[in-house]
N, C-alpha and C positions, 0 to 999 in steps of 0.2 A: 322935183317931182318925187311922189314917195309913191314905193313899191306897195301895190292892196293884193296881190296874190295871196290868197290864203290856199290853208293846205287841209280837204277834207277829210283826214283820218293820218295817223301816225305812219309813218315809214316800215316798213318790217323788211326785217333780215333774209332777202332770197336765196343766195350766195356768198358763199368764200372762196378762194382760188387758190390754192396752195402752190409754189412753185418747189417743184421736187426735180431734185437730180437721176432716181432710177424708177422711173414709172412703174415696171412691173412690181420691184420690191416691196412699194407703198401701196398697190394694188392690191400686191397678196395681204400685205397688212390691212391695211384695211380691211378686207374680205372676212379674215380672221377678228380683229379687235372686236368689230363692232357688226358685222353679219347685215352690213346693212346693201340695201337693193344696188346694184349698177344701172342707173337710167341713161346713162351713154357714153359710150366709149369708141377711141379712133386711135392712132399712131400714136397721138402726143397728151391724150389725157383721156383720164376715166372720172365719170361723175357721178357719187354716191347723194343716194337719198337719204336728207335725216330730216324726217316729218318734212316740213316748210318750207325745209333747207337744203339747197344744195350745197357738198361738197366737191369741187373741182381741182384733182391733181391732174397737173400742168406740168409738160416737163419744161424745165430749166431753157431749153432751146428753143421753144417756142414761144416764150413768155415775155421775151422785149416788146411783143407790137405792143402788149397789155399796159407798158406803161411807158412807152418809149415818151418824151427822148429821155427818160432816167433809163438807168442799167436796172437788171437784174442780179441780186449780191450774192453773194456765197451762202452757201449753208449757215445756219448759226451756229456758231461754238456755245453761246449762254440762250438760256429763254430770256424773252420778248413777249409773245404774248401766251396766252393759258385757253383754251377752246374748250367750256364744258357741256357737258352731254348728260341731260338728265336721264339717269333709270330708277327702278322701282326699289330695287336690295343692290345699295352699291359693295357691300360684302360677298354676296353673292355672285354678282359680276366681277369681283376680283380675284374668287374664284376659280371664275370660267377665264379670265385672261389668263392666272396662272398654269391652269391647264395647258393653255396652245402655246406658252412657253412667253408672254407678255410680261417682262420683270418690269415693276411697279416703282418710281421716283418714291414716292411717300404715302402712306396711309395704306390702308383704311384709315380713319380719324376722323370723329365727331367734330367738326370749327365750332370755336364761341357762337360766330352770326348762326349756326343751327343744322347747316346740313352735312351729311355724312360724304363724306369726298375719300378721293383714291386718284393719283395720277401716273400717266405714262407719256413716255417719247414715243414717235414713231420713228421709223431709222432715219429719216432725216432734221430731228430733230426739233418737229413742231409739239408742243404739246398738250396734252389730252385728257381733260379732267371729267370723271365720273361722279356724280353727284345725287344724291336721292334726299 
């Protein structure tokens, strides 16, 4: 028997879930990086708005049911994956991060494929690419 489910329009990206070890720290970061809205927050996580997208930092303790029965690992020591964030003047915005004290991985820099990128960690080590 073969499967005829079809699928009427593309999947889009609702959610990320971040699992962090100091809620508030990545809060305030957050808060600061990216200025972006809190659409809800509780004891064990706070959920930023990006356009379409939620972001959801999770603390660490709460975050087995989400994938249980796997563990939840340790912070990263290396990246893994790269999270970008389109703006308008990515110079500009690396600007504004240098202001609130946001030290910058690499760039500003023009990539061959075209667009102008800038990246940063947040203290737990996920990271954050700016893009225009």
């Amino acid at each position: 028997m073969s499967d005829t489910t079809t699928v009427d329009e593309a999947p889009r990206l609702f959610a990320i879930t971040l699992f962090v070890d100091d809620l508030e720290r990545l809060r305030a970061s957050y808060s600061v990086a990216f200025d972006a809205e809190v659409v809800n927050e509780d004891d064990d996580s706070v959920v930023f708005g990006f356009g379409p997208t939620l972001v959801n930092l999770l603390s660490r303790s709460a975050a087995d049911e989400l994938v249980a029965p796997w563990a939840v690992g340790a912070a990263a020591t290396q990246a893994r994956a790269v999270f970008t964030v389109a703006v308008t003047d990515t110079d500009a915005y690396c600007q504004r991060l240098g202001r609130v004290g946001i030290l910058l991985i690499n760039g500003p820099m023009t990539r061959p494929w075209g667009p102008r990128t800038a990246s940063f960690a947040d203290p737990d080590g996920h990271v954050w690419e700016i893009a225009s």
